[in-house]
Structure formats: C-alpha cells, structure tokens
C-alpha atoms as an extended CHARMM CRD file, in Angstrom:
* protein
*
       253  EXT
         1         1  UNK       CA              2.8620000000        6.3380000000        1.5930000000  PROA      1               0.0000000000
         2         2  UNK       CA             -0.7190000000        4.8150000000        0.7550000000  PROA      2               0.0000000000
         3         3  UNK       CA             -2.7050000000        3.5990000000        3.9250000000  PROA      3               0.0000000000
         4         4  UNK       CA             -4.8300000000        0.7280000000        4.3670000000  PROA      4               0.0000000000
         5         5  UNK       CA             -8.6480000000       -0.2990000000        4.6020000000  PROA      5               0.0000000000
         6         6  UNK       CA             -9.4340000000        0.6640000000        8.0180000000  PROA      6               0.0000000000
         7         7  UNK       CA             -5.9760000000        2.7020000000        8.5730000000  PROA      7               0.0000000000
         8         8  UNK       CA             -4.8280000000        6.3610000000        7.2680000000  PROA      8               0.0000000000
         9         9  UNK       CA             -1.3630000000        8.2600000000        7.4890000000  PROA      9               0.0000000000
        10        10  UNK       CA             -0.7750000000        8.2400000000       10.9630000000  PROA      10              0.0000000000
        11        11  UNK       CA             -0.2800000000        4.1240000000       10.6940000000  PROA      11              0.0000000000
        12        12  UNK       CA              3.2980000000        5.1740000000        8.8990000000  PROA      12              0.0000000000
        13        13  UNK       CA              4.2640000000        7.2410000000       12.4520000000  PROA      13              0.0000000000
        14        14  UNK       CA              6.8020000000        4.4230000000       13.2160000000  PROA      14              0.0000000000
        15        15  UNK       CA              8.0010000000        4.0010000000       10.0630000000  PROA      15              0.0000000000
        16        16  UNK       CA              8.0650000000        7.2590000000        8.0270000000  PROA      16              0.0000000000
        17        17  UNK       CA             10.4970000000        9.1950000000       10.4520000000  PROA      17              0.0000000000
        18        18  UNK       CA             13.2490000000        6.3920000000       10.0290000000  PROA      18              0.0000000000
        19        19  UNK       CA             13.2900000000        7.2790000000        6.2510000000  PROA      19              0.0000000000
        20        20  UNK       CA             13.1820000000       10.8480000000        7.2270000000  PROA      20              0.0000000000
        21        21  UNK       CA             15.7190000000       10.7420000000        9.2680000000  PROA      21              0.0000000000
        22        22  UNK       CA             17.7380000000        9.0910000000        5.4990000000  PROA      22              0.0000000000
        23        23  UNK       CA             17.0130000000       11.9330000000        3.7560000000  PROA      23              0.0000000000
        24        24  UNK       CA             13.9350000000       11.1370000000        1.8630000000  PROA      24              0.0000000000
        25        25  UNK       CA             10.8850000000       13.5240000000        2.0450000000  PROA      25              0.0000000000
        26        26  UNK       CA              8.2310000000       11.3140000000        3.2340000000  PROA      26              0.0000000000
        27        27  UNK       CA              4.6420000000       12.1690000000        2.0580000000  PROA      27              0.0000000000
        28        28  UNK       CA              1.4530000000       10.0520000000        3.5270000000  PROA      28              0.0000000000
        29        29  UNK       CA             -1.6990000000       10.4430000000        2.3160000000  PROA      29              0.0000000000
        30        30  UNK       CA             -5.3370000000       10.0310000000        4.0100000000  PROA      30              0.0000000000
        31        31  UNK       CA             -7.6560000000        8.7040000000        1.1410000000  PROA      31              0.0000000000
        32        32  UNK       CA            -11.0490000000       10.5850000000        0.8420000000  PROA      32              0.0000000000
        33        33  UNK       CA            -13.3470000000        9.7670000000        3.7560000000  PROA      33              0.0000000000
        34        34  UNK       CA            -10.0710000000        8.1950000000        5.5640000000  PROA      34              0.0000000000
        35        35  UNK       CA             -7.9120000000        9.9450000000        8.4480000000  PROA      35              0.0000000000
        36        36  UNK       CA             -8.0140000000       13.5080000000        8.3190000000  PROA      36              0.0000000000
        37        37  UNK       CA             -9.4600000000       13.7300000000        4.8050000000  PROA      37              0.0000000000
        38        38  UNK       CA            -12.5970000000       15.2200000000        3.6630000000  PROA      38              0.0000000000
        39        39  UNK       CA            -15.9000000000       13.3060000000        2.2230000000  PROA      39              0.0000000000
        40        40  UNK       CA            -18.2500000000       10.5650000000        4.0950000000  PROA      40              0.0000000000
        41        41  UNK       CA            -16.6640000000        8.4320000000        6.3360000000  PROA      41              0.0000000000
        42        42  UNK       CA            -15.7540000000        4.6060000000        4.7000000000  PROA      42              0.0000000000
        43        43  UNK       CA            -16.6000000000        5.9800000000        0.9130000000  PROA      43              0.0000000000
        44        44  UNK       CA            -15.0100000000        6.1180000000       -2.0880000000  PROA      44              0.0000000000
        45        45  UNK       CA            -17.5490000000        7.3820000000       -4.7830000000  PROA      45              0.0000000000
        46        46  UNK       CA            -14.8030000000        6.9530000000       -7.7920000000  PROA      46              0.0000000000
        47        47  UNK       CA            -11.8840000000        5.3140000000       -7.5950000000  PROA      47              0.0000000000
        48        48  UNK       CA            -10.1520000000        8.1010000000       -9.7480000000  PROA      48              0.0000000000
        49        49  UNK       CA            -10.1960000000       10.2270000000       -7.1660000000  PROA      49              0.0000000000
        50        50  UNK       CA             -7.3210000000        8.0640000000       -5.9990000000  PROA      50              0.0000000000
        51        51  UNK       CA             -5.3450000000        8.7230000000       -8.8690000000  PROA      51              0.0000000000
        52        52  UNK       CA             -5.5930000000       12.7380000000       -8.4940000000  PROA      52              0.0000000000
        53        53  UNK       CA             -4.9050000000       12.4850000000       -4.5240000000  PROA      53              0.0000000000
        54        54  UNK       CA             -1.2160000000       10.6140000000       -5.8000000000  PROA      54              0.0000000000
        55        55  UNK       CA             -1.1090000000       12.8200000000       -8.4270000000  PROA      55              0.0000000000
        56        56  UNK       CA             -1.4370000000       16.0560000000       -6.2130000000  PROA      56              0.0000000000
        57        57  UNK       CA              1.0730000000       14.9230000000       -3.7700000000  PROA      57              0.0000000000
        58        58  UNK       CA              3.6800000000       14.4210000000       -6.3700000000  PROA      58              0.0000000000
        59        59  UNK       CA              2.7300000000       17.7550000000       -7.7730000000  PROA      59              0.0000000000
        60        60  UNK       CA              2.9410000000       19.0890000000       -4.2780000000  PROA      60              0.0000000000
        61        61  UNK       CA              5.9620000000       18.1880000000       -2.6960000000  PROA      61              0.0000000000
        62        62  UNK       CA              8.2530000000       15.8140000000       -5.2100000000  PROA      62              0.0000000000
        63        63  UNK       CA              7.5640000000       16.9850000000       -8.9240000000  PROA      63              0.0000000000
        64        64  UNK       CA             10.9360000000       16.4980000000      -10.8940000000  PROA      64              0.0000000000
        65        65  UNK       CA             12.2960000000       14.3570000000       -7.8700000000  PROA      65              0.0000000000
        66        66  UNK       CA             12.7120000000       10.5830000000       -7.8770000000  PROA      66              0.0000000000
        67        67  UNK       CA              9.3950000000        9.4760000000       -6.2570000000  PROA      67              0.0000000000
        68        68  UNK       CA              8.9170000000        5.7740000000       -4.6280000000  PROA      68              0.0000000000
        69        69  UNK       CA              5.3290000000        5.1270000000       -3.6210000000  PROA      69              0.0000000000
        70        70  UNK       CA              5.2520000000        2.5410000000       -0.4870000000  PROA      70              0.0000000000
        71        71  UNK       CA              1.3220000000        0.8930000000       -0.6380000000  PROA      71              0.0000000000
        72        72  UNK       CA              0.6070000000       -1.0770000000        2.7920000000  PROA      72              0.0000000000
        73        73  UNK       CA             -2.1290000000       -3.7430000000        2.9980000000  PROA      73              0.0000000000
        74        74  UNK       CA             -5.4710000000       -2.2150000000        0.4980000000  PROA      74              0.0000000000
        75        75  UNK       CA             -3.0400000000        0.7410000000       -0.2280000000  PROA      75              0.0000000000
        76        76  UNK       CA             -0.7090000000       -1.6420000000       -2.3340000000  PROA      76              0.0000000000
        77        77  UNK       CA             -3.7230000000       -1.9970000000       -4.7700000000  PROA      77              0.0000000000
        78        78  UNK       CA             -4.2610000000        1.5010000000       -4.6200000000  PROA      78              0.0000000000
        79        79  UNK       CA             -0.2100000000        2.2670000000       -5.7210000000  PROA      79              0.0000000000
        80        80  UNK       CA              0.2160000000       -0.7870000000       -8.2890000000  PROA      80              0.0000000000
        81        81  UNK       CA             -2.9800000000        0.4180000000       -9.9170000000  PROA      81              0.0000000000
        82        82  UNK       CA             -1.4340000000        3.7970000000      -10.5580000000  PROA      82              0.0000000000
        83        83  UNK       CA              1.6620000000        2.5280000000      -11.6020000000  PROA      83              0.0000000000
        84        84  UNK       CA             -0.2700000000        0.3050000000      -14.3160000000  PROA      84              0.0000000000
        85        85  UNK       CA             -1.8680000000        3.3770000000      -15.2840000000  PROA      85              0.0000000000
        86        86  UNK       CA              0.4070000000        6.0150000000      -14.4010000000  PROA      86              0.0000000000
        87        87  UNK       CA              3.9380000000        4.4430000000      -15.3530000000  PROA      87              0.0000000000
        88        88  UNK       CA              5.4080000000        8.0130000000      -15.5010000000  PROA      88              0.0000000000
        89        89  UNK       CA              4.5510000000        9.3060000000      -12.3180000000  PROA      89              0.0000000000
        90        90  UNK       CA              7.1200000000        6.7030000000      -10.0480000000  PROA      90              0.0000000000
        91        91  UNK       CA             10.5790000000        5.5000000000      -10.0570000000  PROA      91              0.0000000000
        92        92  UNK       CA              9.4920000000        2.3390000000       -7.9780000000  PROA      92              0.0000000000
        93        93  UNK       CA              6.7770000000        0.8080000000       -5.9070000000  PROA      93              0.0000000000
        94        94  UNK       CA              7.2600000000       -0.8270000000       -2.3090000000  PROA      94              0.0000000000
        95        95  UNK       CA              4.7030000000       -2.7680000000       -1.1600000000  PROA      95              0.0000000000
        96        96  UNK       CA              4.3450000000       -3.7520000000        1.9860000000  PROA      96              0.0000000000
        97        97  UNK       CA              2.1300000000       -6.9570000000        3.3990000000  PROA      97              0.0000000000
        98        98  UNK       CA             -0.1250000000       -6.0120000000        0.3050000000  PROA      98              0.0000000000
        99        99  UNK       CA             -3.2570000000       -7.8290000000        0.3210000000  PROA      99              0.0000000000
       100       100  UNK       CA             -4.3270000000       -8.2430000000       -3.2470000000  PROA      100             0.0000000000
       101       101  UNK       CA             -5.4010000000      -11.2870000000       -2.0540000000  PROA      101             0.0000000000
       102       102  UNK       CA             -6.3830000000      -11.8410000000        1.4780000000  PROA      102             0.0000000000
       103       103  UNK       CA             -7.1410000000      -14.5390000000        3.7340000000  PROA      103             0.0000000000
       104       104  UNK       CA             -9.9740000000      -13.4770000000        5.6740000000  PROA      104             0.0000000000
       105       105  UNK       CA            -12.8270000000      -11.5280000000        3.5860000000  PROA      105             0.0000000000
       106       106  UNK       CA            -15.8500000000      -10.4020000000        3.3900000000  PROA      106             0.0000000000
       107       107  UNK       CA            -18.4820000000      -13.4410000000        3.3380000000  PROA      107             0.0000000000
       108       108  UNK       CA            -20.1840000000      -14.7230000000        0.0260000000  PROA      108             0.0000000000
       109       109  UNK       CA            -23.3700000000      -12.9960000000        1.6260000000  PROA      109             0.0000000000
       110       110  UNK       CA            -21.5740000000       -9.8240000000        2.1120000000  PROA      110             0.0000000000
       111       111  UNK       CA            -20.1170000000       -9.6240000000       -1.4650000000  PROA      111             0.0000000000
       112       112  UNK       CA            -23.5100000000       -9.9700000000       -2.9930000000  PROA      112             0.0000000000
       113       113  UNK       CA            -25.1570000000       -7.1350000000       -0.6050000000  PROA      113             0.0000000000
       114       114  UNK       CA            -22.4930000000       -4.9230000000       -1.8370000000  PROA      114             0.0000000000
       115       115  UNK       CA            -22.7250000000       -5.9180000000       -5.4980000000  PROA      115             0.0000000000
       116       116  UNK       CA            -26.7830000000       -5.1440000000       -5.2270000000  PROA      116             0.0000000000
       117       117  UNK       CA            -25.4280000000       -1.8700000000       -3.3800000000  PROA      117             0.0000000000
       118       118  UNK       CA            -22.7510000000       -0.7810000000       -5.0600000000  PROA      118             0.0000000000
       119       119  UNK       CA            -23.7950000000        3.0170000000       -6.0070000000  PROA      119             0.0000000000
       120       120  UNK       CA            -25.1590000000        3.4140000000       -2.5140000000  PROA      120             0.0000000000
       121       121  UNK       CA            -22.9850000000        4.7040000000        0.8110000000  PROA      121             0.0000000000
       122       122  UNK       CA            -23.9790000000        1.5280000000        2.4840000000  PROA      122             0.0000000000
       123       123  UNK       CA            -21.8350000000        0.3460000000        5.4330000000  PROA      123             0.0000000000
       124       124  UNK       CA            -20.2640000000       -3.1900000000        6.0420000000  PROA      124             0.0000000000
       125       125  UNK       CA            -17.9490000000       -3.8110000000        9.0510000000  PROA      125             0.0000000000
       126       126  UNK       CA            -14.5770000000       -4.4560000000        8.1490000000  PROA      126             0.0000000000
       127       127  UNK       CA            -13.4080000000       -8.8010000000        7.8870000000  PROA      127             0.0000000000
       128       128  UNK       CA            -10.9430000000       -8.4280000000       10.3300000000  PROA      128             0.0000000000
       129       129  UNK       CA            -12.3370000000       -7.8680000000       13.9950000000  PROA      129             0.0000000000
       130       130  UNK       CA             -9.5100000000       -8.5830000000       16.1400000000  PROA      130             0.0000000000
       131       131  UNK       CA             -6.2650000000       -6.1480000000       16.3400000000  PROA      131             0.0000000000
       132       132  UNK       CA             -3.8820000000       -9.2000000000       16.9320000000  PROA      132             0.0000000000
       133       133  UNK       CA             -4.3090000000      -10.1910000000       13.5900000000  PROA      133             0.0000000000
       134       134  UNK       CA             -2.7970000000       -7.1320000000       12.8960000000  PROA      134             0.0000000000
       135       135  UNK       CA              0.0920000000       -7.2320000000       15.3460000000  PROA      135             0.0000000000
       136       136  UNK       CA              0.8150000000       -8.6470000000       18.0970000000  PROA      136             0.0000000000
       137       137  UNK       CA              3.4400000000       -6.0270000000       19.1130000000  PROA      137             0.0000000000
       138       138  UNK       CA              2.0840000000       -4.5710000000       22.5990000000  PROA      138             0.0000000000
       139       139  UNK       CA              3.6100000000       -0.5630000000       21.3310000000  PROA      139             0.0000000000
       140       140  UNK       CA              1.2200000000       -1.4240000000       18.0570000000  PROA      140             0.0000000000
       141       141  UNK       CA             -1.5190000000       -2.9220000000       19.7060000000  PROA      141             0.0000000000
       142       142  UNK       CA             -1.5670000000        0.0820000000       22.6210000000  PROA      142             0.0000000000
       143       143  UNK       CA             -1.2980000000        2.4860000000       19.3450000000  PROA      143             0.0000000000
       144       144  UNK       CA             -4.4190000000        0.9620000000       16.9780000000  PROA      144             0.0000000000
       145       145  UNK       CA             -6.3780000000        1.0600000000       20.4730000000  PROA      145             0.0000000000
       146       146  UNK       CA             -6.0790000000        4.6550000000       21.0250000000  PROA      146             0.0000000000
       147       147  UNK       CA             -6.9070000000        5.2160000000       17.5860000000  PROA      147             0.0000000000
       148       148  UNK       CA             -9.9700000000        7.6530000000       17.0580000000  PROA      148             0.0000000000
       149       149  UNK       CA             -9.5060000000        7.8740000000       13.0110000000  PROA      149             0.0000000000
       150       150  UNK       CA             -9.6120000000        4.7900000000       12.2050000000  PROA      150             0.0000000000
       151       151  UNK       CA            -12.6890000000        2.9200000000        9.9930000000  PROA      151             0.0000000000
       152       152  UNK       CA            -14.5330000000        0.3970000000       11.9920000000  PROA      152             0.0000000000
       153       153  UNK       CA            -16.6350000000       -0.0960000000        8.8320000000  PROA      153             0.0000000000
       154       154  UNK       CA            -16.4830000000        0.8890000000        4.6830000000  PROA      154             0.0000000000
       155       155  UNK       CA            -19.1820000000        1.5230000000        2.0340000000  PROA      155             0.0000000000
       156       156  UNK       CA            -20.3460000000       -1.0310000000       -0.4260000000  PROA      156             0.0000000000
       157       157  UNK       CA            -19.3430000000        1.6950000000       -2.8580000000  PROA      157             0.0000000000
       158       158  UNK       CA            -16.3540000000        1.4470000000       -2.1470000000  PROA      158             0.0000000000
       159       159  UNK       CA            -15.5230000000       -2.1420000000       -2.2100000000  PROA      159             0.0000000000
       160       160  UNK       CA            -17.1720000000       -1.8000000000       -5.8130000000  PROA      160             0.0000000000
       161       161  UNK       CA            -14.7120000000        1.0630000000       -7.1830000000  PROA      161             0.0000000000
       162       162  UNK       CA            -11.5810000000       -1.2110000000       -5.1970000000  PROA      162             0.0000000000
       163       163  UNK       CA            -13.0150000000       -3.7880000000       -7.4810000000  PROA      163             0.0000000000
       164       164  UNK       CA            -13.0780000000       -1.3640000000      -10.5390000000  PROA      164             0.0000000000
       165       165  UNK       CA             -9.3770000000       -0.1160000000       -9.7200000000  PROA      165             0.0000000000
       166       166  UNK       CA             -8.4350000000       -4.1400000000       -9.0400000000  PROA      166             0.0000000000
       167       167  UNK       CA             -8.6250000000       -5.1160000000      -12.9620000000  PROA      167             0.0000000000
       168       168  UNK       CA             -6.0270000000       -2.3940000000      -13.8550000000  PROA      168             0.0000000000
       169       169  UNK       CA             -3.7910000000       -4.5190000000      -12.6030000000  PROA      169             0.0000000000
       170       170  UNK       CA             -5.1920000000       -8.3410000000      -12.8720000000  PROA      170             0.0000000000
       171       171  UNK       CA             -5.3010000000       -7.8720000000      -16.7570000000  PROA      171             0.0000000000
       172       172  UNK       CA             -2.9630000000       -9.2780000000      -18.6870000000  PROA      172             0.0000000000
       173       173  UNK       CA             -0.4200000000       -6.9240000000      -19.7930000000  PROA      173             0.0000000000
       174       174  UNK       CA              2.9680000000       -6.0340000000      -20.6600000000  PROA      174             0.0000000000
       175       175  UNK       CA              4.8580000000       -6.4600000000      -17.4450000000  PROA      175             0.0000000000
       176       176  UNK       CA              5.1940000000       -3.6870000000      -15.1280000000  PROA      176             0.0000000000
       177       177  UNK       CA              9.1010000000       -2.3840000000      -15.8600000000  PROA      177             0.0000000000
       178       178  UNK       CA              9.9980000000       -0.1410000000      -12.9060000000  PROA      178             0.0000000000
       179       179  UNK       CA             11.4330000000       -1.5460000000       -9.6940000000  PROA      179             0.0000000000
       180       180  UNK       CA              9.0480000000       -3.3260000000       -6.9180000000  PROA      180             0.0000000000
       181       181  UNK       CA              9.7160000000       -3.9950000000       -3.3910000000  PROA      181             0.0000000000
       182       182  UNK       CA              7.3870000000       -7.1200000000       -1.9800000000  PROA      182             0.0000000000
       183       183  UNK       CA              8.0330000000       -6.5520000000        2.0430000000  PROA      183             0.0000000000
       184       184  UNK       CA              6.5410000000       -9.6760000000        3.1840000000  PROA      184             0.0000000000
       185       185  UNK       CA              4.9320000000      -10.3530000000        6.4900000000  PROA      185             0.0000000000
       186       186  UNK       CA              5.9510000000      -13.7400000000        7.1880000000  PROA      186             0.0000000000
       187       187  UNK       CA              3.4640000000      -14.5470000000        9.8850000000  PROA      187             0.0000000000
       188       188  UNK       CA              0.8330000000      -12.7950000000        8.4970000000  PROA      188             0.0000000000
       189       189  UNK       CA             -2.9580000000      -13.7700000000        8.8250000000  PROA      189             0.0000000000
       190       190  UNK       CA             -4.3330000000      -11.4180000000        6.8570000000  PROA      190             0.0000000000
       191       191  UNK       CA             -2.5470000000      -11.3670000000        3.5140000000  PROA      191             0.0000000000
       192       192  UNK       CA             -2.4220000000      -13.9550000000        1.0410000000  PROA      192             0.0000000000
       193       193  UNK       CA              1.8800000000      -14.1800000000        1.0570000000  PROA      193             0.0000000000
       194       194  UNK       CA              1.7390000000      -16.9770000000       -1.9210000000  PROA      194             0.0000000000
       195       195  UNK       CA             -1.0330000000      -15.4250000000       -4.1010000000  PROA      195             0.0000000000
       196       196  UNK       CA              0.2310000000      -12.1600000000       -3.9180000000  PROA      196             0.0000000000
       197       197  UNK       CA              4.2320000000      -13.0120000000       -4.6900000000  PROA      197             0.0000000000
       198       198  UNK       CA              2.8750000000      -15.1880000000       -7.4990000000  PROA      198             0.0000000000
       199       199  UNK       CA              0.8830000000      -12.0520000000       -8.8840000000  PROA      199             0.0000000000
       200       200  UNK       CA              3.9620000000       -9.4200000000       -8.6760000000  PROA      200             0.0000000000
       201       201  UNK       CA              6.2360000000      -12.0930000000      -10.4580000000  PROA      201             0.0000000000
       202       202  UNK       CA              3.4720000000      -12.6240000000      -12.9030000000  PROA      202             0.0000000000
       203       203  UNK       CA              2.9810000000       -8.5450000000      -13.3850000000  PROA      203             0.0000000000
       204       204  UNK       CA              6.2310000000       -7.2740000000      -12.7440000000  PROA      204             0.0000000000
       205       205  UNK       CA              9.6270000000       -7.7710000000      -14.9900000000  PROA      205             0.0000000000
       206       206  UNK       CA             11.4020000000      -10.5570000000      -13.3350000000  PROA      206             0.0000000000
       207       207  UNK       CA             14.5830000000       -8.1260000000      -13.5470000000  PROA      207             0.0000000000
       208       208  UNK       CA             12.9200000000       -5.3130000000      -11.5570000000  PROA      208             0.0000000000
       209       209  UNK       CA             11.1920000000       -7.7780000000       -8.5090000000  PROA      209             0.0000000000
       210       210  UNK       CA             12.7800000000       -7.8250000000       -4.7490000000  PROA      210             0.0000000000
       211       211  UNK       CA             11.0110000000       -9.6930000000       -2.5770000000  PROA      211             0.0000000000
       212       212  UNK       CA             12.0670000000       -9.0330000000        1.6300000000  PROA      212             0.0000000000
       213       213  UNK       CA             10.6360000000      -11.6870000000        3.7480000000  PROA      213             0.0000000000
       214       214  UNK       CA             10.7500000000      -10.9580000000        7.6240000000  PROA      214             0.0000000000
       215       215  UNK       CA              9.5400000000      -14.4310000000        8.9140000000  PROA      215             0.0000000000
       216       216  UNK       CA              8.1540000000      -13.6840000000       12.1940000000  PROA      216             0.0000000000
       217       217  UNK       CA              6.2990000000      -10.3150000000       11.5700000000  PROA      217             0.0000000000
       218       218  UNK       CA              2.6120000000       -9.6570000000       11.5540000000  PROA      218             0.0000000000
       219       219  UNK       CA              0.8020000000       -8.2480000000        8.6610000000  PROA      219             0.0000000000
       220       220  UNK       CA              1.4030000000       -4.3160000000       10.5050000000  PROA      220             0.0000000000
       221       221  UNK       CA              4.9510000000       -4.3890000000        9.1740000000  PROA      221             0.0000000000
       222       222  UNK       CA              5.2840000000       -0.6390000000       10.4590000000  PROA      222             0.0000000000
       223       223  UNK       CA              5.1630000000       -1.9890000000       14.2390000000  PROA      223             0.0000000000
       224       224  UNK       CA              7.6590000000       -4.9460000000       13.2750000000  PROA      224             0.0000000000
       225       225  UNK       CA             10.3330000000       -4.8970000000       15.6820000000  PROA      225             0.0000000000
       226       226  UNK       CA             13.2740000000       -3.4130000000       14.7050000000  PROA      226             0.0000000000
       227       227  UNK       CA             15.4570000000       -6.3540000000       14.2900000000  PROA      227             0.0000000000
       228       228  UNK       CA             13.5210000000       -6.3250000000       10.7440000000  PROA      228             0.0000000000
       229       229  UNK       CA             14.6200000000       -2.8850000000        9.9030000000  PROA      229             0.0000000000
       230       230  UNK       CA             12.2450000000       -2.6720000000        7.4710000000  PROA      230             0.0000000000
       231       231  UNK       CA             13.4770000000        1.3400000000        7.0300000000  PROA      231             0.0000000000
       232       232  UNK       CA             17.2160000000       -0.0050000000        6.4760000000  PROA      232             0.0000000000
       233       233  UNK       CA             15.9270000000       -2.2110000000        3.8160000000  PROA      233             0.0000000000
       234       234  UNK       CA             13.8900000000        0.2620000000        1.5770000000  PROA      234             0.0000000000
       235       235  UNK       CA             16.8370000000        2.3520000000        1.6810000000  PROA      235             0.0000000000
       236       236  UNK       CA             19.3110000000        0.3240000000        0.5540000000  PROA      236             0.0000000000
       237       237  UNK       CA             17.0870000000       -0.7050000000       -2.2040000000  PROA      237             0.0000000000
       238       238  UNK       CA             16.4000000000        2.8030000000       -2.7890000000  PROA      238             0.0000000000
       239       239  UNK       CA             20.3900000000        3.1470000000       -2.6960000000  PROA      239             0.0000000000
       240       240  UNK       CA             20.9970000000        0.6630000000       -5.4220000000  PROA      240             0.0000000000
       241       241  UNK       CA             18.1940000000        1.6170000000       -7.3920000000  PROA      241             0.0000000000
       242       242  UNK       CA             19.7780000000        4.8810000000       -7.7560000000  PROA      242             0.0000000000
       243       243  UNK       CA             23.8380000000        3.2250000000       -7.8040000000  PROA      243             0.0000000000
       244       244  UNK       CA             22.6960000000        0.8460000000      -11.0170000000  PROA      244             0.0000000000
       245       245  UNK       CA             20.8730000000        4.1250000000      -12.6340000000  PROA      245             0.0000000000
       246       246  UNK       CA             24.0580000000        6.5630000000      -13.2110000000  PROA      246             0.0000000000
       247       247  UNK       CA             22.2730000000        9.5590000000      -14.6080000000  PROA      247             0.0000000000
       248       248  UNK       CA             25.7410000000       10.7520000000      -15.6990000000  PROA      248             0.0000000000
       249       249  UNK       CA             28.4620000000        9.9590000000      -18.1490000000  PROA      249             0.0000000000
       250       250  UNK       CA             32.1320000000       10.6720000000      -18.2530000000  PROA      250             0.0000000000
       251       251  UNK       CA             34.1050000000       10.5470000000      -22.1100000000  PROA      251             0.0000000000
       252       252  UNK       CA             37.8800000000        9.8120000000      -21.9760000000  PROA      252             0.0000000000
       253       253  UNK       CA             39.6880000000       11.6590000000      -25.0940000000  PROA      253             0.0000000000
C-alpha cells in the first residue's frame, strides 16, 4: 500500500485490516521523509529511491508470492510508475482516487518557484488546505486531525522528481498488460475522475481495466463508509484474478 502527498501508512488503518482479516499480508510503506521513515521531512532527492523502497518490501515480506500494489491519491503515480518500469515485480495494480490529474494544484506561480528550485529542499504548502475535501466522514475527519505525521508542506525537489517519475507513465507505450483496479471517488474534489479514467484506458489493455465507482465517496476512499466495501471489492477482484489464472492443469488419458 503506497500513501499519498501529505499522508503515510497509517492512512490505510481502516482499510488494511479488512484485507487482513481475507488472508492477504498487507504491507504499507512510509516514503522517505514521510510517516515514520527516515530523510528530511517533505523530500524526495531521487525518485528511484521509490522504486528500491517497493522493491525491498517485496523482497521483504512477499518474494515468490502474488503481490498487488494498492497506490492512493500521489501514491497511484508512485505504483503505475513501477509497474511501467517494473512489469515483473506485480500481479496487479489498484488504484484508488489516484490523482494523476488533480483538480486543485499548485498555482502557475508556485510551479515556476519550484521549477527554478528544483535541486533545492525548498518547502511549498500543500494545494489542498481544508480536510473536508478529503472526507467528510466525522471518524476520518477526527482521525487526519489527530494526525502528528502528516506533511503540512513538500519540497520543490520533490514535486520535480514526481514530475521525473510522471513521464514513465504519460509516454506512449505498449499498453500496460497486468490487471488494474480504478476505485473511483465519485464525489471527489480533489482528483481529476475523467482525466484519470481516460489515462488508465489509454495506458492499460482494455482486457485487464476494472473501474469501481462509489458515487457518493470523498477522495479518502479508506474512510468511505462501509456500504462501499471497498475491502469486499479488491478481494473479489483479487479472487477472480486468481479463478481466470489456473496455475494448474489436469490431462485426461
């Protein structure tokens, strides 16, 4: 599970004991500088660093297993970059409320400040000020109040390496031929639902692309109420993912 801008691992605390609780080992990691992780606060110096965080997790706890990497909101770039890169490492991507293309961002101003900046730790205060536009779910809302971890602000440096990591997957390529989950956000105010769907059906084979809608959640799909049951959906995609691949074979003589 890949966190996003401002968030870290414990953002999955509703969510990752329901697929626990299915059987899956469920693995979320803090990017540098994020959550519980080491390095300066906000930065990203390299966005390959990325790639050997994922990489050491699957090495960690799921080498030789099937492995499903579930990106929320910045963290879906962060998972369909590797899997543009990395094809080998994952059986399937889920990505929820992704926001490869967002409605509120950073202003023209603030863009070119952080292109003049971009090998410098600068700060910039994240686009999104108000929690509600993350959820209006009061056990969510009490939850990202309390929160001491999370970023109130990110480097220029490393809005230049998202940008970096960003063209892995925005180039035109051969599409992406493992199975994608698009848990959309239907209310969301943050994400970008059209852009983005019209990107994964662009990128991704048209015979490996789910897309979930939940039409009253907020963009914080992991305080959605559970009359989504966004956990009961993953795992019955999960489910047929691994019904349609039939590992073995049985001969007749």
């Amino acid at each position: 599970m890949l966190h996003g801008l401002e968030s870290h691992g414990g953002w999955f605390a509703p969510l990752g004991p329901r697929l626990a609780r299915s059987g899956h080992r469920v693995v979320a990691i803090d990017r540098f500088g994020s959550g519980l992780s080491d390095g300066r606060r906000g930065d990203l110096p390299d966005w390959r660093l990325l790639t050997l965080a994922l990489q050491g997790a699957i090495q960690a706890f799921a080498e030789g297993k099937e492995i499903y990497c579930l990106g929320y909101s910045w963290g879906a770039r962060w998972a369909l970059a590797h899997a543009v890169a990395h094809p080998r490492d994952l059986s399937g991507l889920i990505l929820m409320a992704p926001a490869f293309f967002v409605q509120r961002s950073y202003s023209r101003a603030a863009r070119l400040f952080a292109l003049a900046t971009k090998e410098l730790p600068l700060l910039l205060r994240m686009p999104v000020a108000e929690d509600t536009l993350l959820t209006n779910r009061p056990e969510g809302l009490a939850q990202i109040a309390r929160d001491t971890l999370r970023l109130n602000s990110v480097t220029t440096r490393l809005l230049f390496q998202s940008g970096r990591m960003e063209r892995i997957y925005t180039v035109p390529g051969k599409p992406l031929q493992m199975p994608v989950l698009h848990l959309v956000a239907g209310a969301d105010r943050i994400s970008d639902n059209t852009r983005n769907s019209t990107l994964l059906r662009r990128r991704v084979g048209a015979d490996h692309y789910t897309e979930t809608i939940y039409p009253a959640a907020d963009h914080a799909l992991m305080y959605a109420p559970d009359d989504c049951d966004v956990a009961g959906d993953i795992n019955r995609w999960i489910q047929a993912i691994c019904d349609r691949a039939q590992p073995w074979s049985i001969r007749l003589f």
